[in-house]
Wavefront OBJ file of the C-alpha trace (Angstrom):
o trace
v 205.233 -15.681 123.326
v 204.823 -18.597 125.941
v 203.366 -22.049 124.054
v 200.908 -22.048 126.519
v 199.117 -18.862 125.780
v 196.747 -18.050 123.222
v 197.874 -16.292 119.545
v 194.978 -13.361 120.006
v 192.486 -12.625 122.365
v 190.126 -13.966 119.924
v 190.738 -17.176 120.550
v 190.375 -16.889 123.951
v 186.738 -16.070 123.639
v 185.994 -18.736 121.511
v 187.108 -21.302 124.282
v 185.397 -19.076 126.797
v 182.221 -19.201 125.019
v 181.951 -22.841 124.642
v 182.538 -23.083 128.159
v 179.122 -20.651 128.528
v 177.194 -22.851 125.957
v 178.193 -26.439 128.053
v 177.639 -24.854 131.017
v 174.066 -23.794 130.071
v 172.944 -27.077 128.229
v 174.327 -29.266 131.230
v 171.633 -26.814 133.785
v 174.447 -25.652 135.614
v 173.299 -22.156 134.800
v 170.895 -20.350 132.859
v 170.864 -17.366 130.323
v 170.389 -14.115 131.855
v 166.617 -13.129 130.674
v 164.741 -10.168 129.789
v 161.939 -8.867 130.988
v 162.585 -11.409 133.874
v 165.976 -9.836 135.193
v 164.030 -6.563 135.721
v 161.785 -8.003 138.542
v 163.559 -6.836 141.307
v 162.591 -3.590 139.958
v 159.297 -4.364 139.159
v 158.780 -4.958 142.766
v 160.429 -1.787 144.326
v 158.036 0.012 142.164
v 154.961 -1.625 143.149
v 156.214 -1.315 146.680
v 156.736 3.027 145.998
v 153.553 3.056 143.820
v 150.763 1.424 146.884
v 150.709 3.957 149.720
v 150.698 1.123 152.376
v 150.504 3.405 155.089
v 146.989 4.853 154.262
v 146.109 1.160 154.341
v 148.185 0.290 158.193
v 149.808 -2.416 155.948
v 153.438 -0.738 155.567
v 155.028 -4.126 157.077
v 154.617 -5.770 154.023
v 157.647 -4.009 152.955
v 159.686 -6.809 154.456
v 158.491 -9.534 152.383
v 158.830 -7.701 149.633
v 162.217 -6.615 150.298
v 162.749 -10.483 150.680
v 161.906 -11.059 147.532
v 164.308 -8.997 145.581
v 166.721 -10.404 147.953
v 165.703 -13.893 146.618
v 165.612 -12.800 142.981
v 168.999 -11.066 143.321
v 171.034 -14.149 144.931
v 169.302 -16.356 142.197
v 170.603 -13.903 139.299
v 174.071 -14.041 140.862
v 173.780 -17.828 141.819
v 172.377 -19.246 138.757
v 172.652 -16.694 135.559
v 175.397 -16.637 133.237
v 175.722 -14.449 129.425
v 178.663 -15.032 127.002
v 178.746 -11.204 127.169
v 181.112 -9.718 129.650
v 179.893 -6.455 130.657
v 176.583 -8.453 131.116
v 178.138 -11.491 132.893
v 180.005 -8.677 135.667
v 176.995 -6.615 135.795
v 174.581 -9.818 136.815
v 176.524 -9.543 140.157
v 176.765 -5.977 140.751
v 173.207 -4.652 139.899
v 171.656 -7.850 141.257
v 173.605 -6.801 145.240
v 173.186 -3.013 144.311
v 169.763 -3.272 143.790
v 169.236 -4.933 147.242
v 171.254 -2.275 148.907
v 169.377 0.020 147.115
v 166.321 -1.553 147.885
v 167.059 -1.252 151.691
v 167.695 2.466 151.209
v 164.179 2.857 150.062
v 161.646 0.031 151.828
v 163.603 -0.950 154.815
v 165.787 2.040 156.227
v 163.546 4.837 155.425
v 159.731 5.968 154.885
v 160.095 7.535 151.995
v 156.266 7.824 151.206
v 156.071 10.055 154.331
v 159.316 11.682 154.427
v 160.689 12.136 151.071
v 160.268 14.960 148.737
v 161.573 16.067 145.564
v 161.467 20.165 144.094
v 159.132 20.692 141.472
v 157.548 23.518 139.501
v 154.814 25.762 138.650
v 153.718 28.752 136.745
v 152.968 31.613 139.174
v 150.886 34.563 137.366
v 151.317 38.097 139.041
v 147.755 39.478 137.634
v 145.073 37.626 138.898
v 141.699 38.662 138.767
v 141.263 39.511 142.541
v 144.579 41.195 142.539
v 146.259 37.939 144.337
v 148.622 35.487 142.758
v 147.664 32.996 141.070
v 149.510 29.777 141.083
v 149.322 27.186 138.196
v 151.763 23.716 138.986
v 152.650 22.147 136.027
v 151.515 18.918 137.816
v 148.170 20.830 138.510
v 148.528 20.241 142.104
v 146.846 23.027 144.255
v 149.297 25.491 146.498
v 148.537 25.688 150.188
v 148.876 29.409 151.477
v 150.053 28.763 154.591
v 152.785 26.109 153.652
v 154.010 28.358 150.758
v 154.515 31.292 152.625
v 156.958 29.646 155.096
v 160.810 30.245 154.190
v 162.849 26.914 153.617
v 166.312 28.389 153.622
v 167.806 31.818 154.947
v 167.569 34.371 152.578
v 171.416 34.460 152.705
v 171.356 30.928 150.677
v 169.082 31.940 148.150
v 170.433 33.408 144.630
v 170.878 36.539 143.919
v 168.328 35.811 140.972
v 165.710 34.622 143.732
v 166.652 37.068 146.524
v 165.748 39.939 144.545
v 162.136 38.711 144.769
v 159.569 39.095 147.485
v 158.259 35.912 148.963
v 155.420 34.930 146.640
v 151.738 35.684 147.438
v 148.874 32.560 147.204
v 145.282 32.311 147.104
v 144.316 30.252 149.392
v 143.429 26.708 148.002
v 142.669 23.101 149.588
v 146.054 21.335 149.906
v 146.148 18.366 147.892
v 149.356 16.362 146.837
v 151.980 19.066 148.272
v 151.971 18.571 151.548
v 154.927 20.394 151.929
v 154.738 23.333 148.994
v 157.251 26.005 149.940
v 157.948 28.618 147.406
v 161.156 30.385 148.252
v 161.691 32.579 144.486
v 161.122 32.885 141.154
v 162.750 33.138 137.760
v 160.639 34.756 135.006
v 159.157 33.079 131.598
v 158.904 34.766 127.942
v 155.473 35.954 129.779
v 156.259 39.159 131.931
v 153.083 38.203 133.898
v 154.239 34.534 134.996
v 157.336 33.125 136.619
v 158.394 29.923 137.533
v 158.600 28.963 141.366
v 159.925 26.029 142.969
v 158.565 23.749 145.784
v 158.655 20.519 147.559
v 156.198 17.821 146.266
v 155.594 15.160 148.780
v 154.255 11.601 148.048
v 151.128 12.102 146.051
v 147.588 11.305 146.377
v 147.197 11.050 142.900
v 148.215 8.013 141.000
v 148.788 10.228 137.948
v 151.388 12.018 139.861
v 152.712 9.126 141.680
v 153.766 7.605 139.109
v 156.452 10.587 137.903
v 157.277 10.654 141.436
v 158.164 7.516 142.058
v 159.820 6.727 138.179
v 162.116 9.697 139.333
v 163.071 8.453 143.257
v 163.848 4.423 142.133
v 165.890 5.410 139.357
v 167.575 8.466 140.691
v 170.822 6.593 142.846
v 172.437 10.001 143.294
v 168.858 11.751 144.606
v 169.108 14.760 142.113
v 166.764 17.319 142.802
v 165.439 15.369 145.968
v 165.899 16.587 149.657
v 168.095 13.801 150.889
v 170.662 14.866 147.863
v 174.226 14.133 149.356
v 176.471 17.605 149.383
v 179.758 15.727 147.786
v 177.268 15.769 144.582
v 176.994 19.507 142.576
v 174.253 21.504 143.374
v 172.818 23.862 140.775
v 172.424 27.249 141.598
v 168.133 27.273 141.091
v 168.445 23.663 143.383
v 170.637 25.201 146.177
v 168.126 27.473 147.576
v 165.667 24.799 147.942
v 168.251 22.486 150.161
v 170.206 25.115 151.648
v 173.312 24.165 149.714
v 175.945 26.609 148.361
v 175.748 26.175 144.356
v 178.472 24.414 143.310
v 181.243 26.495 141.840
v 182.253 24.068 139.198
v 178.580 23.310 137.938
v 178.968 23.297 134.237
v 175.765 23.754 132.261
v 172.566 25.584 133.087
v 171.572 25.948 129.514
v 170.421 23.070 127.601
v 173.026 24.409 124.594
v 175.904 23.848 127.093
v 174.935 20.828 128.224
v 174.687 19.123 124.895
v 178.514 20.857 124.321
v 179.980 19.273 127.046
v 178.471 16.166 126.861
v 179.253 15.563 123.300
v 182.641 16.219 123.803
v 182.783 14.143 126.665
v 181.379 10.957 124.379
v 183.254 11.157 121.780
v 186.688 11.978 123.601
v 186.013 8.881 125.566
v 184.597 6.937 122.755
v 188.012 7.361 120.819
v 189.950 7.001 123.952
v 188.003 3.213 124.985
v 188.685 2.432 121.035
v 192.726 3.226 121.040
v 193.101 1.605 124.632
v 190.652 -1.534 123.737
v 192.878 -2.456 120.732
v 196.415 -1.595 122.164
v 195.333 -3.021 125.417
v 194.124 -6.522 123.795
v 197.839 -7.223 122.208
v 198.872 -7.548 125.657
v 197.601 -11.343 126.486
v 197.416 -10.212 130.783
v 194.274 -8.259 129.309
v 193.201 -11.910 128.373
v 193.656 -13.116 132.044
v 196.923 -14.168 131.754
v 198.025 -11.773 134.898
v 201.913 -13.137 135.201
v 202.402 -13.190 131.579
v 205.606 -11.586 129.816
v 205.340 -8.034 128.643
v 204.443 -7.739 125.081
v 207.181 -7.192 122.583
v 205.679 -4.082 121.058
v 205.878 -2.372 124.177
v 209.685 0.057 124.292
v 212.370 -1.706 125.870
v 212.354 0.223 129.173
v 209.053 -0.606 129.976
v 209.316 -4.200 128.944
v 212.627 -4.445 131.475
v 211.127 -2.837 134.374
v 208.587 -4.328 136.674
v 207.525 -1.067 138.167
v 206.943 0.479 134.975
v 205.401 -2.491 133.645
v 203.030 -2.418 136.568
v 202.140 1.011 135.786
v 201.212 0.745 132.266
v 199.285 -1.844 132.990
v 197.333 -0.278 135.853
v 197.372 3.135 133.912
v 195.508 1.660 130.795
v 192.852 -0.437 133.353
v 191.982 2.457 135.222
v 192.024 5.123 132.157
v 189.600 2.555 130.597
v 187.659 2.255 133.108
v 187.341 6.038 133.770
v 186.933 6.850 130.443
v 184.078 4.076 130.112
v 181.584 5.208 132.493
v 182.099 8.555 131.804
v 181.129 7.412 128.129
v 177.740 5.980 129.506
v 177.346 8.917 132.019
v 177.436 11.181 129.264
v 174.255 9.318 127.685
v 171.690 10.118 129.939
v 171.843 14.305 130.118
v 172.043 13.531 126.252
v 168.715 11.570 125.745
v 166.356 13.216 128.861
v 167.673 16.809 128.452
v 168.647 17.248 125.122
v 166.247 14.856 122.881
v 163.315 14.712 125.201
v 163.511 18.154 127.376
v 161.458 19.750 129.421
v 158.636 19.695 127.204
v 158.063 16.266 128.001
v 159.826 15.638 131.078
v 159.203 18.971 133.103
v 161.767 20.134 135.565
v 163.665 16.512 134.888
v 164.018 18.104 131.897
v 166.199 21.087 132.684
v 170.095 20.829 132.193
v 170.448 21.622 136.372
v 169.246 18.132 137.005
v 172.387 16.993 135.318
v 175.519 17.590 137.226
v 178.505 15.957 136.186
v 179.390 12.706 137.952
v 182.792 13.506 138.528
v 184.083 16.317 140.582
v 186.874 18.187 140.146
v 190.645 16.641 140.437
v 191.818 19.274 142.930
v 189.842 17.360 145.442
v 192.321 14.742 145.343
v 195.296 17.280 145.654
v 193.686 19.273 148.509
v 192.140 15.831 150.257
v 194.266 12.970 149.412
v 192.892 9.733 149.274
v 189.504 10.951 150.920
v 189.155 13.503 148.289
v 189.378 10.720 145.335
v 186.540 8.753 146.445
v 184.886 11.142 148.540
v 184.598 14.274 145.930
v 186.610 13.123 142.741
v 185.256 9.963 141.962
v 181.655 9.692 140.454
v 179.086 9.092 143.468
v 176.689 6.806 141.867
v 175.922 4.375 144.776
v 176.512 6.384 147.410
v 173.389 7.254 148.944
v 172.851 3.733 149.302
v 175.906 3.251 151.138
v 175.026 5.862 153.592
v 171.822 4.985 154.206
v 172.939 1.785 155.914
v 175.777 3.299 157.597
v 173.543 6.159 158.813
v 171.378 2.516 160.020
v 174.573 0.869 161.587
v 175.302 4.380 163.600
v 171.511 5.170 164.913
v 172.168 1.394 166.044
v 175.361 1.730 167.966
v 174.294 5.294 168.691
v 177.088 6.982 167.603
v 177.270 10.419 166.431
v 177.800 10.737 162.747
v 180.346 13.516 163.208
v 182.596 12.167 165.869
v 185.945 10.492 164.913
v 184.425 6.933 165.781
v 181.040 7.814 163.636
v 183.131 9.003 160.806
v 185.159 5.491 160.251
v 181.609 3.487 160.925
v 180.604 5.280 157.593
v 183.915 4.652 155.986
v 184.185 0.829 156.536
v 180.399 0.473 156.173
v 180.560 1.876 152.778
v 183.531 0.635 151.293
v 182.585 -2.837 152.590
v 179.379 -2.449 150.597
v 181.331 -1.052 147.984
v 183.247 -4.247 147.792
v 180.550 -6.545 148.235
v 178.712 -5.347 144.692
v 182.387 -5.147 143.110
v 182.651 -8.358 144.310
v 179.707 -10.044 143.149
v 180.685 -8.755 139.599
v 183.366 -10.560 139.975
v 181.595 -13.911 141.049
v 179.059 -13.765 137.942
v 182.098 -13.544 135.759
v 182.416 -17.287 133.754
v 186.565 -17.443 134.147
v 187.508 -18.225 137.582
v 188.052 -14.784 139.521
v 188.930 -14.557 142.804
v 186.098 -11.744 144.661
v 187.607 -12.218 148.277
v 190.830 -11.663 147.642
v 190.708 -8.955 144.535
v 187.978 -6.271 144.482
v 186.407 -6.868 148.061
v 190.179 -6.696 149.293
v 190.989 -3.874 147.372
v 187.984 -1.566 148.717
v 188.491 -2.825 152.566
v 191.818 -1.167 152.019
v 190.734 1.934 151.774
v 189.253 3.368 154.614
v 192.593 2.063 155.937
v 194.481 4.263 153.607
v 192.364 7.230 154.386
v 192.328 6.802 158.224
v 195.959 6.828 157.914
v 196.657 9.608 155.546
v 194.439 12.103 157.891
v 196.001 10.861 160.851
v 199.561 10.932 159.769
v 198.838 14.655 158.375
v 197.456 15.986 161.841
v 200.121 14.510 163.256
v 202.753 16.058 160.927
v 200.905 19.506 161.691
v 200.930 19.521 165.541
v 204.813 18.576 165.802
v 205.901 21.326 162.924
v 206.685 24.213 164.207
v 204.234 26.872 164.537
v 206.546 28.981 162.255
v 207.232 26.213 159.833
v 204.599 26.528 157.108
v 204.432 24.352 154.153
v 202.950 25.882 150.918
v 200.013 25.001 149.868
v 201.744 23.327 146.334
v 204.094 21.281 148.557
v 201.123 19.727 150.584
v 198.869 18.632 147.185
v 202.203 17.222 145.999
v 202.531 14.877 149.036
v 198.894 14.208 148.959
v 199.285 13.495 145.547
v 202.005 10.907 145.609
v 200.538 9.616 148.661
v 197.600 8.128 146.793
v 199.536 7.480 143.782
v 201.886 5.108 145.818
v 199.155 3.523 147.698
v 196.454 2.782 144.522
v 199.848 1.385 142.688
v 200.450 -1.622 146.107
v 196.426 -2.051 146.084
v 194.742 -1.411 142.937
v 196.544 -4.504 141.585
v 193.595 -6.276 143.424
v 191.056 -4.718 142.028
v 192.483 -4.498 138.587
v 194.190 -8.259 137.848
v 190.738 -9.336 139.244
v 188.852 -7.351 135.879
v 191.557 -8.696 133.404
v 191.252 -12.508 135.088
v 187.200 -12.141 134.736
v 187.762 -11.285 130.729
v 186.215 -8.075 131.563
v 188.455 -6.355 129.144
v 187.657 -9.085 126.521
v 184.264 -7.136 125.912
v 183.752 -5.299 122.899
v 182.112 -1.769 124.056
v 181.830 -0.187 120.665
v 179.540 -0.868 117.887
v 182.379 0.604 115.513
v 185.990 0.367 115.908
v 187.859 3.598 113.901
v 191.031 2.123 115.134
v 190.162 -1.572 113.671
v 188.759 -0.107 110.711
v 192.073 1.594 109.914
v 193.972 -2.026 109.644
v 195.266 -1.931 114.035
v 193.269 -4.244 115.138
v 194.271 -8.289 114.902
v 193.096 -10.572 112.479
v 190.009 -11.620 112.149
v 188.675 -9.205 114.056
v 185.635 -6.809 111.990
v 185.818 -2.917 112.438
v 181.835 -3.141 114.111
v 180.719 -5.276 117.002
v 179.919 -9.004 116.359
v 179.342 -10.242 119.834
v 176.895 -7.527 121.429
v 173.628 -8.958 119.842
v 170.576 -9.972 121.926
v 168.905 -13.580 121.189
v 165.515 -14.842 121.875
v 165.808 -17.647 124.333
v 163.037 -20.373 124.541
v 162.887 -22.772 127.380
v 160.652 -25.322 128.517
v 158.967 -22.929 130.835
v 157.312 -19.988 129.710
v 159.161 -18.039 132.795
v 162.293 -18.925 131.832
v 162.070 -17.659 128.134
v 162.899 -13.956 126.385
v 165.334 -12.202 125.522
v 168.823 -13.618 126.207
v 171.638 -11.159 126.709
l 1 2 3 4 5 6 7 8 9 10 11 12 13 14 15 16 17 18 19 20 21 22 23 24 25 26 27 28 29 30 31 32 33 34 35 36 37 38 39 40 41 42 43 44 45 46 47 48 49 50 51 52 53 54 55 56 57 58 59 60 61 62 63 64 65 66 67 68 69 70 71 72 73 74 75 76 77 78 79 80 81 82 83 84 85 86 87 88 89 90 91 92 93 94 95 96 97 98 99 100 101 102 103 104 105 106 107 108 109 110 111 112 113 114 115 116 117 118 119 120 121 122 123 124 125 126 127 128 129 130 131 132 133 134 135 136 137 138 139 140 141 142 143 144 145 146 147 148 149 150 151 152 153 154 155 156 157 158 159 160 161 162 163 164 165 166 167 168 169 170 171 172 173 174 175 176 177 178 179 180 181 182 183 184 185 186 187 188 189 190 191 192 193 194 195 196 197 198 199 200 201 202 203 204 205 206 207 208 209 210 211 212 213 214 215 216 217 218 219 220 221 222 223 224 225 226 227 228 229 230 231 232 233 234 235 236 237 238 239 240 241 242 243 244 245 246 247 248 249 250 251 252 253 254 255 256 257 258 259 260 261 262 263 264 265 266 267 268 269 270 271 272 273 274 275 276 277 278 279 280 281 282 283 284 285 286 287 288 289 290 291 292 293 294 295 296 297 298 299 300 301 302 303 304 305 306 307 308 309 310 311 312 313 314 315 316 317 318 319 320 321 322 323 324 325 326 327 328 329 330 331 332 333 334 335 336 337 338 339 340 341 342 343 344 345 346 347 348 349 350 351 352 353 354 355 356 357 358 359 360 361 362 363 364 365 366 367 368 369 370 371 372 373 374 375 376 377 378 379 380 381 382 383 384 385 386 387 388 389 390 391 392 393 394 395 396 397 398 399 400 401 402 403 404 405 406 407 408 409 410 411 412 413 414 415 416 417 418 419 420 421 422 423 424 425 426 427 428 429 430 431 432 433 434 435 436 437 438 439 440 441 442 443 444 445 446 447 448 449 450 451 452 453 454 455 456 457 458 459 460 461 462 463 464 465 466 467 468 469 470 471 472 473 474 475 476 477 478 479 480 481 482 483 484 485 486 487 488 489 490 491 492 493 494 495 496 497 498 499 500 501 502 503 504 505 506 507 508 509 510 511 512 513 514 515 516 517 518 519 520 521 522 523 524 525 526 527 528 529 530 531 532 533 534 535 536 537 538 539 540 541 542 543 544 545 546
């Protein structure tokens, strides 16, 4: 191994961290602090939770926007943690969350045009021979509004179509200023059944506060009317929105759910331990990026480039793959599974928690559009179009022609880059944002534009009578974005090694350290990934240290 490189990775974090601990003690930056670093959030939900409107004072959304703009470019400016993970995610939440921010003060009004579905008990036997309706949030039904038909009854279930349109007393509309019950699917009662409805902004603080808890940390809008389509729609969700249920939606009992998600942990959880310590013997997963190929890798791969390239790319974006679905898997775990609808209502209910990656076949059917446009998880996405739907009512352009279609791509892929590469800047070893990540996501609108043009192209000078099967098309659309992630992903990719992204430890125990495969020195449980109480000479400024 080159002199000039490290003999393990630990090692390298030792330098890096007292390079962390000088730069902190000098003032040059500053630990990154809870509760402080959740401010931005703080102030989005006092923002949601004051219905300015009512009060003709809905401008003050800009300086409060302008705060969490402040708040985020002084994370990303000025805070720093010895932990990786932490040290990327500074700069990508803290841009995120103003993007995110925009979606919700700035580019819409969502306390008068937002809603999400919600339920309530409907009981078949009242006492004056009407229905009675009960919402579990004990908000009154209109009769007029809940008699009106959101979708065709073409788009409804067959579970809900078999139903007639339910009957209401009338009642003095409250919170629901939208309530449109469209079906029903029965209880263990046979006199009650459980409808579903739009709930508007609330009146009452009580039920503001669910409301608004569910819209600022819902990114991909489950269960809410603005729900993107590329996103899987349950079956009792897709009559409400007028969406087809989604033929690959996995779990609509809370038993399945808690099946697939457990196997999706704990496959990923072994497959982040196995590529964590085989990945770490090579030193470019240190940030040495021109580095020789490691000696325990087979001869063929350590003599060719190309294959050298590959494993190295393969194992970054397996990892990376493999870790978020890890954390995905997390949340269906804890708010369906341990908490449930007993105390969380409809959040409650396995529906709400579609997987965040689509199916593969995308990519084969769609190319390179179909990867990030269906494939890949959609977490920021709604985010992304709701400033490009901002840029186009701007330019007025019309989302669905050619010219409105690649505004949306470059605007969100630019933003796309811009929170990748903030991540980037917050990460202590010199990265390079510009030039990796933000690089690597302008490129590929590029790739797409080209791939659909090039196959329309191909299709009007073929010969009518010259078919190509459908398995000879997802081949070519397969190695088409195979060839072009391997000439660009390099940017994206070098940029996470040369951060020491990959020099985090994401496990608290290590099976594959424990069983002697790790290097030495290095403990089968985390050592690193421990919280500290931070005390400066402002009370502001102290808390918990990440």
């Amino acid at each position: 191994m080159n002199s000039s490189i490290p003999r393990s990775h630990l090692e390298v974090l030792r330098r890096q961290d007292e390079q962390v601990d000088r730069a902190i003690a000098s003032g040059e930056y500053e630990p990154f602090i809870y509760p402080w670093a959740l401010i931005s959030a703080f102030i989005l939900i006092f923002y949601l939770m004051v219905p300015w409107r009512k009060y003709g004072l809905r401008f003050m959304r800009y300086p409060l926007f302008g705060a969490i703009v402040y708040v985020s470019m002084y994370c990303t400016s000025f805070c720093r943690s010895k932990s990786k993970a932490v040290d990327y995610g500074i700069g990508l939440i803290s841009i995120y969350s103003v993007q995110w921010a925009a979606s919700l003060m700035v580019l819409n009004d969502v306390q008068a045009d937002f809603k999400r579905i919600e339920e309530r008990l409907e009981d078949h036997e009242g006492a004056n021979g009407h229905l009675h309706v009960e919402s579990k949030d004990n908000a009154p039904a209109s009769n007029a509004a809940s008699n009106e038909k959101l979708t065709d009854q073409s788009s409804l279930t067959p579970e809900l179509t078999q139903r007639k349109p339910a009957k209401v007393t009338p009642q003095k509309e409250q919170d629901v200023a939208v309530d449109q019950t469209i079906g029903a699917i029965p209880t263990k009662s046979p006199t009650r059944e459980r409808a579903y409805y739009w709930q508007k902004y609330p009146s009452s603080i009580s039920r503001r506060i669910g409301w608004v808890f569910d819209l600022a940390s819902n990114p991909r809008c489950i269960g809410w009317a603005h729900q993107l389509s590329p996103i899987p729609t349950a079956p009792e969700l897709a009559s409400m929105s007028g969406a087809r249920p989604s033929k690959n939606y996995n779990y609509l009992t809370r038993r399945r759910l808690l099946q697939h998600n457990l196997l999706i942990f704990i496959s990923t959880y072994l497959a982040i331990d196995v590529i964590t310590v085989f990945g770490l013997k090579d030193p470019y997963f240190w940030g040495y990026i021109s580095c020789p190929p490691p000696t325990h890798l087979p001869r063929l791969i350590q003599h060719s480039p190309v294959l050298l390239k590959s494993y190295r790319l393969l194992l970054t974006c397996t990892g990376v793959y493999a870790a978020l679905q890890m954390v995905f898997s997390l949340s269906p775990l804890f708010y369906c599974w341990f908490l449930g609808p007993r105390y969380l209502g409809l959040r409650g209910e396995p529906f709400m928690y579609p997987n965040h990656y689509g199916s593969f076949i995308a990519v084969l059917d769609h190319g390179l559009a179909g990867w990030w446009g269906s494939w890949w998880h959609q977490t920021f996405r709604y985010a992304f179009q709701a400033n490009a739907d901002f840029v186009l009512r701007s330019l007025n352009i019309s989302r669905k022609s050619s010219l409105g279609k690649a505004v949306q791509l470059f605007v969100s892929f630019t933003l796309s880059g811009s929170i990748h590469a903030a991540g980037s800047y917050t990460q202590f070893p010199p990265s390079h944002p510009i030039k990796g990540p933000f690089s690597f996501f302008i490129c590929q609108p590029f790739g797409i534009i080209f791939q659909e043009f090039t196959a329309k192209e191909l299709k009007r000078l073929l010969p009518p009578s010259l078919y190509l099967p459908k398995t000879i098309r997802r081949i070519a659309n397969f190695l088409f974005v195979m060839v072009f992630l391997y000439w660009t992903a390099p940017l994206l990719c070098d940029d996470f090694a040369r951060g020491g992204l990959w020099l985090y430890e994401p496990l608290p125990v290590s099976p594959m350290r424990a069983m002697g495969y790790g290097v030495e020195g290095e403990k089968w449980y985390a050592t690193r990934n421990t919280a500290t109480l931070y005390k400066a000479d402002r009370w502001w400024k102290s808390g918990l240290a990440l």
